[in-house]
Structure formats: structure tokens, C-alpha cells
SEZA-487932 format. One record per atom (N, C-alpha, C, O, CB): chain; x, y, z. Coordinates in Angstrom, 1 decimal. Glycine has a CB too. Layout:
<pts>
{cadena=A c1=X c2=Y c3=Z}
...
</pts>
This chain:
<pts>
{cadena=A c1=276.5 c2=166.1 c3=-1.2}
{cadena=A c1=276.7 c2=166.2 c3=0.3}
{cadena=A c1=278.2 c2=166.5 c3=0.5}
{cadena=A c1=279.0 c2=165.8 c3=-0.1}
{cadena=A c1=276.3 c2=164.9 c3=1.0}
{cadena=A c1=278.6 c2=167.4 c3=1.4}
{cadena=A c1=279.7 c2=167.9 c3=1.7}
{cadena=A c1=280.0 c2=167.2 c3=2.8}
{cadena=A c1=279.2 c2=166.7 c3=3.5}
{cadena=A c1=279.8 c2=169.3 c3=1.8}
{cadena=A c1=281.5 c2=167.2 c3=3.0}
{cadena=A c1=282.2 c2=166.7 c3=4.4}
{cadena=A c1=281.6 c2=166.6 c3=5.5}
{cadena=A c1=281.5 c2=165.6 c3=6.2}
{cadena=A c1=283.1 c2=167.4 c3=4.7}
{cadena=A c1=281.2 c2=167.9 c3=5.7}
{cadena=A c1=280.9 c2=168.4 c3=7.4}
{cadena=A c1=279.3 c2=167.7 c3=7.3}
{cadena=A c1=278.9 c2=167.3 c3=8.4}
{cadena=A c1=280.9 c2=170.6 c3=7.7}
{cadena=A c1=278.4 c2=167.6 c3=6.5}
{cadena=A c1=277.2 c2=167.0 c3=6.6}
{cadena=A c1=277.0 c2=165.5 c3=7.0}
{cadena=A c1=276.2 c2=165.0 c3=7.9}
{cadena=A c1=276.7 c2=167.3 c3=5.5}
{cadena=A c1=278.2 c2=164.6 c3=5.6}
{cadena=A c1=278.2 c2=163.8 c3=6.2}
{cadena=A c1=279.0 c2=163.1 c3=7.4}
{cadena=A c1=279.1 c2=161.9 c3=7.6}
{cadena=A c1=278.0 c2=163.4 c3=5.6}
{cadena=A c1=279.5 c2=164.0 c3=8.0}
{cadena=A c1=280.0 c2=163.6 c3=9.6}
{cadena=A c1=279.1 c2=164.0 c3=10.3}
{cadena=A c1=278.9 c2=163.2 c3=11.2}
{cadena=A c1=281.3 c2=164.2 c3=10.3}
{cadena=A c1=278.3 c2=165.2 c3=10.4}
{cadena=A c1=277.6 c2=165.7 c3=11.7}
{cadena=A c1=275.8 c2=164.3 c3=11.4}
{cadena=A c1=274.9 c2=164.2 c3=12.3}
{cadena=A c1=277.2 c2=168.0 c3=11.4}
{cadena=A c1=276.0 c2=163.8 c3=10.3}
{cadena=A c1=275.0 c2=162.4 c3=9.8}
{cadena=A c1=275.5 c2=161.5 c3=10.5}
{cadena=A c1=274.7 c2=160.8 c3=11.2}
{cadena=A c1=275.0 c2=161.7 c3=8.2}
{cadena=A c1=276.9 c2=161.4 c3=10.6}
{cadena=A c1=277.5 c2=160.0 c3=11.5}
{cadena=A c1=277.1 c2=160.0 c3=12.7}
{cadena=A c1=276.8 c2=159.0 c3=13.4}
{cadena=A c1=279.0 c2=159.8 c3=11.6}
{cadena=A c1=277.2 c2=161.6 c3=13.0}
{cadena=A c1=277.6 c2=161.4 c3=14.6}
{cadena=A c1=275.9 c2=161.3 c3=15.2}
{cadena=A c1=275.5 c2=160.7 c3=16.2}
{cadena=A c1=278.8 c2=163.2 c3=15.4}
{cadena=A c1=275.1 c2=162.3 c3=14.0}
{cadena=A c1=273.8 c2=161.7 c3=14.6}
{cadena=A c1=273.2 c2=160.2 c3=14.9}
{cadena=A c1=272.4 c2=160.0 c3=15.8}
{cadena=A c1=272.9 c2=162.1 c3=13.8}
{cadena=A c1=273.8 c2=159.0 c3=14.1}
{cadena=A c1=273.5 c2=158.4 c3=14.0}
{cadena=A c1=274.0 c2=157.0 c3=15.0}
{cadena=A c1=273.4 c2=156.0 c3=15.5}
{cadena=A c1=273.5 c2=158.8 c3=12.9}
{cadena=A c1=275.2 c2=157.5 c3=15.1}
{cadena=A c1=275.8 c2=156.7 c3=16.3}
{cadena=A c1=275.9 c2=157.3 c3=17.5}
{cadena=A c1=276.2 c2=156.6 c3=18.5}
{cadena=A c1=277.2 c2=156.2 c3=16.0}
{cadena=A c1=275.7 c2=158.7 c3=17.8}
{cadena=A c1=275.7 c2=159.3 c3=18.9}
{cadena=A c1=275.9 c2=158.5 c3=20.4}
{cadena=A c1=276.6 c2=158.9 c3=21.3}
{cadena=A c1=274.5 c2=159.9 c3=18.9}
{cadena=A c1=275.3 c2=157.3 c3=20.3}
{cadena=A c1=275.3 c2=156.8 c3=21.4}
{cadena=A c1=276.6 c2=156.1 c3=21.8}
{cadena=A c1=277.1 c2=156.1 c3=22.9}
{cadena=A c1=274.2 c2=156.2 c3=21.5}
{cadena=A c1=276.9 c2=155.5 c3=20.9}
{cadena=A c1=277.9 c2=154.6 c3=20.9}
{cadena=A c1=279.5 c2=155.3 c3=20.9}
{cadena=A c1=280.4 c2=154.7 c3=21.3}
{cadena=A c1=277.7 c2=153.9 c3=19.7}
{cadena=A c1=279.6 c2=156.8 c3=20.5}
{cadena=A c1=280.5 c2=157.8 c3=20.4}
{cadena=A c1=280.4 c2=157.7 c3=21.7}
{cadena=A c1=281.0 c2=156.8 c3=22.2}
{cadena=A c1=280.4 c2=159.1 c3=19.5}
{cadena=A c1=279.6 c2=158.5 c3=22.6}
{cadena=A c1=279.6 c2=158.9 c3=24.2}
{cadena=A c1=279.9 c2=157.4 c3=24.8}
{cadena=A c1=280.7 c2=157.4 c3=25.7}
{cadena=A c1=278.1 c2=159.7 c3=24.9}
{cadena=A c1=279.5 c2=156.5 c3=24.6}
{cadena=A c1=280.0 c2=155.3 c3=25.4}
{cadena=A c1=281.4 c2=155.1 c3=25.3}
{cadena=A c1=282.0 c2=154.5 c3=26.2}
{cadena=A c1=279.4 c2=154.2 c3=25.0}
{cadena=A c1=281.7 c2=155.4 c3=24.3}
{cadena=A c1=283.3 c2=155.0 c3=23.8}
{cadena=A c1=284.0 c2=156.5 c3=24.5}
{cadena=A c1=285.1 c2=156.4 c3=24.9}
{cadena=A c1=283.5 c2=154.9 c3=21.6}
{cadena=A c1=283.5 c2=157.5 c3=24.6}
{cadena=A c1=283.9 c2=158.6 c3=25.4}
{cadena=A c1=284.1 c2=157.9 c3=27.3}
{cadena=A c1=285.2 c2=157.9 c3=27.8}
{cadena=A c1=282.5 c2=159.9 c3=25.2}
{cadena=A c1=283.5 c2=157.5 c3=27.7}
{cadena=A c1=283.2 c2=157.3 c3=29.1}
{cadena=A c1=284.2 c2=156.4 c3=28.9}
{cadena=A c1=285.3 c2=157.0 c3=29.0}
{cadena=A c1=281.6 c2=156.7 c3=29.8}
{cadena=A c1=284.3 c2=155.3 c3=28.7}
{cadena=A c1=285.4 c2=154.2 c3=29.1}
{cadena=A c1=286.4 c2=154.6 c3=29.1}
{cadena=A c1=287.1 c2=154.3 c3=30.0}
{cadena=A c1=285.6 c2=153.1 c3=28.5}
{cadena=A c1=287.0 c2=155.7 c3=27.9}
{cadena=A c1=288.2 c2=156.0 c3=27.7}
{cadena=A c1=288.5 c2=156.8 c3=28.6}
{cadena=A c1=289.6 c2=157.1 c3=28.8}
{cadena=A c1=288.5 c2=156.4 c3=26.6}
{cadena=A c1=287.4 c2=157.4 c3=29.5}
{cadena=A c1=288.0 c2=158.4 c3=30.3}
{cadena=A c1=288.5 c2=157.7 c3=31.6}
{cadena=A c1=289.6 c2=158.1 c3=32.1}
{cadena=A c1=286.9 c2=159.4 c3=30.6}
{cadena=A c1=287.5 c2=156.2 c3=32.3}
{cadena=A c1=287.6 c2=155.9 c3=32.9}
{cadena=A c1=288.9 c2=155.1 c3=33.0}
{cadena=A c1=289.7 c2=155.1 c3=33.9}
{cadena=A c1=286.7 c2=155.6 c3=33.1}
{cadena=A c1=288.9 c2=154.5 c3=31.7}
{cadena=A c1=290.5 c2=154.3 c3=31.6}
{cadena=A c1=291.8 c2=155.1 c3=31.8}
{cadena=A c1=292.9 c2=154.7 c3=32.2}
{cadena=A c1=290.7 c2=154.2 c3=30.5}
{cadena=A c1=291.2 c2=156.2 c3=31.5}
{cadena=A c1=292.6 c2=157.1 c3=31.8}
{cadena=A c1=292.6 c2=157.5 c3=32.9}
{cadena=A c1=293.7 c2=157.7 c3=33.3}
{cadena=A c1=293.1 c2=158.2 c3=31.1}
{cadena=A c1=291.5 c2=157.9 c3=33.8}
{cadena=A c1=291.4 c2=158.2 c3=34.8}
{cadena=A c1=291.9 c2=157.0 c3=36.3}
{cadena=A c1=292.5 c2=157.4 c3=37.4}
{cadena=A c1=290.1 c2=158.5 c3=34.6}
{cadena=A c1=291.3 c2=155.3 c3=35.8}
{cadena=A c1=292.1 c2=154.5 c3=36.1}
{cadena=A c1=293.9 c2=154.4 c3=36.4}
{cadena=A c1=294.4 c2=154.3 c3=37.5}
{cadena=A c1=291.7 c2=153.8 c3=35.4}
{cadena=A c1=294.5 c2=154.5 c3=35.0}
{cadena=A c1=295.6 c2=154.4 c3=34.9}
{cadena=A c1=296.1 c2=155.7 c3=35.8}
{cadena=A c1=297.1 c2=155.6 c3=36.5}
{cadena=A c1=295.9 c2=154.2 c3=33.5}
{cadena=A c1=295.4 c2=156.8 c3=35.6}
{cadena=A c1=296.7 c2=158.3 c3=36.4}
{cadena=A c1=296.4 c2=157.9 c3=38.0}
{cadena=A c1=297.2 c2=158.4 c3=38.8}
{cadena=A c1=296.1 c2=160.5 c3=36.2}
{cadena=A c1=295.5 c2=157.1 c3=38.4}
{cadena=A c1=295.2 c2=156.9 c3=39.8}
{cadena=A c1=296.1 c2=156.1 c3=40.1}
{cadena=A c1=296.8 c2=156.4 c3=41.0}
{cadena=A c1=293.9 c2=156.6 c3=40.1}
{cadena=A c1=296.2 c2=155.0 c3=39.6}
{cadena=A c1=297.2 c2=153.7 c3=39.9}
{cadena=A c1=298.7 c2=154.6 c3=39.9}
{cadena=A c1=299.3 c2=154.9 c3=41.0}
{cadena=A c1=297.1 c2=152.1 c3=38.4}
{cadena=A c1=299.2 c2=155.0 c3=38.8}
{cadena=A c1=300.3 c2=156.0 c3=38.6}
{cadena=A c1=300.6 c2=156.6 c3=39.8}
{cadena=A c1=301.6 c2=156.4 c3=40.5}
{cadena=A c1=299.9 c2=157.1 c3=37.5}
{cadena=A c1=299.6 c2=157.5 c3=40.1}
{cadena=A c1=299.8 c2=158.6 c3=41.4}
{cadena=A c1=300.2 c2=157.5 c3=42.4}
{cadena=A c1=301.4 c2=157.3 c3=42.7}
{cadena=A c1=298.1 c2=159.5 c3=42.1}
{cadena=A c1=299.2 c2=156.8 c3=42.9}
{cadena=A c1=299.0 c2=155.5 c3=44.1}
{cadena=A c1=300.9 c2=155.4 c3=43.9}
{cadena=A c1=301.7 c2=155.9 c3=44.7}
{cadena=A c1=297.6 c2=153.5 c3=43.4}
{cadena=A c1=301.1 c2=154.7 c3=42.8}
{cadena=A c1=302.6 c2=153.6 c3=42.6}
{cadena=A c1=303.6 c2=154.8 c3=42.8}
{cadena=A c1=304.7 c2=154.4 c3=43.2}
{cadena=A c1=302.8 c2=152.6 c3=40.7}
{cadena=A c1=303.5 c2=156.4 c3=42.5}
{cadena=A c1=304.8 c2=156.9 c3=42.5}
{cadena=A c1=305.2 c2=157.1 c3=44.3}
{cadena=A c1=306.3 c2=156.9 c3=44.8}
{cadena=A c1=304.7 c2=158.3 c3=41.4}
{cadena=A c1=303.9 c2=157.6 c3=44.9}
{cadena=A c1=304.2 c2=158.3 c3=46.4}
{cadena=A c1=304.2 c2=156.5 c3=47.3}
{cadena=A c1=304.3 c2=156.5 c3=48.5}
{cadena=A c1=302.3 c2=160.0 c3=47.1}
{cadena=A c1=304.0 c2=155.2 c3=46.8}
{cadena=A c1=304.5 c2=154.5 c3=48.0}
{cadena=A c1=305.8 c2=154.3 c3=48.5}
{cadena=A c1=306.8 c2=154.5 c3=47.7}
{cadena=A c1=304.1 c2=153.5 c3=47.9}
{cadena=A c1=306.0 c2=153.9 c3=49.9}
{cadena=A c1=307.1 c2=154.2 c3=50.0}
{cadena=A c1=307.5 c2=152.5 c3=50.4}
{cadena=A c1=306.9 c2=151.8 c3=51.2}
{cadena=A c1=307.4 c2=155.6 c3=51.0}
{cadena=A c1=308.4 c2=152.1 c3=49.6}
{cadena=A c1=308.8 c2=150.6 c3=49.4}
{cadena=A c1=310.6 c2=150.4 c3=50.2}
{cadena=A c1=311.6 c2=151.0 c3=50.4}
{cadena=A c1=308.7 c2=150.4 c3=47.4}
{cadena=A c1=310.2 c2=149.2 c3=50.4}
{cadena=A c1=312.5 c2=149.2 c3=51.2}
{cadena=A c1=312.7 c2=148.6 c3=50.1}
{cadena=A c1=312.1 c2=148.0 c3=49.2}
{cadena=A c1=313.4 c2=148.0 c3=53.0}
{cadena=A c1=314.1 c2=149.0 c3=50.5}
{cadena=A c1=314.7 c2=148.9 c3=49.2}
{cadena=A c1=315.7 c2=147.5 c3=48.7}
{cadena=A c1=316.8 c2=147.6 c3=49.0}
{cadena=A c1=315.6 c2=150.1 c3=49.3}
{cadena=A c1=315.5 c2=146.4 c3=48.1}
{cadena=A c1=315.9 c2=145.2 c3=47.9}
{cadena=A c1=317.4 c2=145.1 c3=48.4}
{cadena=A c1=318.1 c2=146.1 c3=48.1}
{cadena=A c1=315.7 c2=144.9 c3=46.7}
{cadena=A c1=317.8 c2=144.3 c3=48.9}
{cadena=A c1=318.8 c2=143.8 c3=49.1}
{cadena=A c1=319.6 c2=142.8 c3=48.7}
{cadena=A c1=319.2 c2=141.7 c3=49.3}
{cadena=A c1=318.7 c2=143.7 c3=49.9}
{cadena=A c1=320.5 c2=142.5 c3=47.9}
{cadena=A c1=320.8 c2=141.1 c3=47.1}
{cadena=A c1=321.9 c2=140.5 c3=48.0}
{cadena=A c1=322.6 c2=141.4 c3=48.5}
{cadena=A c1=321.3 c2=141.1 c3=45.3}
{cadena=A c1=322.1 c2=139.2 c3=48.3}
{cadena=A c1=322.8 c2=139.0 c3=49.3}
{cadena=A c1=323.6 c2=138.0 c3=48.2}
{cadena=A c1=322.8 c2=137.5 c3=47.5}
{cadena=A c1=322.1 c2=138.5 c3=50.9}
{cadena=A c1=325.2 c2=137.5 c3=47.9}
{cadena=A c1=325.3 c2=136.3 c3=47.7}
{cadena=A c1=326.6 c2=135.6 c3=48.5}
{cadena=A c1=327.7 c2=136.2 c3=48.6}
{cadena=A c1=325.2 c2=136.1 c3=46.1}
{cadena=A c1=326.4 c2=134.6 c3=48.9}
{cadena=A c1=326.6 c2=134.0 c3=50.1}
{cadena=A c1=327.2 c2=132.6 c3=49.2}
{cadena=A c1=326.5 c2=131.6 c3=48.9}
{cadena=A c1=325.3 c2=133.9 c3=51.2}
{cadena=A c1=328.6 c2=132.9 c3=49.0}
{cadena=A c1=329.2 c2=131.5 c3=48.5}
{cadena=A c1=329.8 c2=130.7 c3=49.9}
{cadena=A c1=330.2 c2=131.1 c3=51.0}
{cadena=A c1=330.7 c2=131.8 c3=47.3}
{cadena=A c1=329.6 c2=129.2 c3=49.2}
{cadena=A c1=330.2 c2=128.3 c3=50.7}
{cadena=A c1=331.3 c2=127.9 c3=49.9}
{cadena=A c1=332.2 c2=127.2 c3=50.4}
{cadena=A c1=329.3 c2=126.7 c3=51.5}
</pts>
């Protein structure tokens, strides 16, 4: 058995579990660039540190 046989054996065999592990990772990254986008365009004031000796 050569290389390519037994991978295209693997992938028959777990098929399902490969595409599940596909989906999350997408949703994952699809998650993270959304939050990213969301966090870069808000528009926040800008802190002020005050210190006030008596």
C-alpha cells in the first residue's frame, strides 16, 4: 500500500469527523474576524488619568 492509498483509507474512514473538525474551525475563525472587525471600528473616549495629591 502506497501513501496516497492509505490517506485517501483515512479520510474514507473518518470522513465525518474531518468535516466536523472543518465547520468549527471555520466558525471559529469566522467568530474571531467578526469580534476583530466589531472591536477595531468602535469608537471608545479616551481614558483620562487624573492624580490629585493633597
Amino acid at each position: 500500500m502506497n501513501i496516497l492509498s492509505k490517506i485517501s483509507e483515512f479520510v474514507k474512514v473518518h470522513l465525518n469527523t474531518i468535516i466536523l473538525s472543518i465547520i468549527i474551525m471555520l466558525f471559529v475563525l469566522l467568530s474571531f474576524a467578526a469580534g476583530y472587525i466589531i472591536a477595531k471600528y468602535q469608537d471608545r473616549e479616551k481614558i483620562i488619568i487624573t492624580n490629585e495629591k493633597s
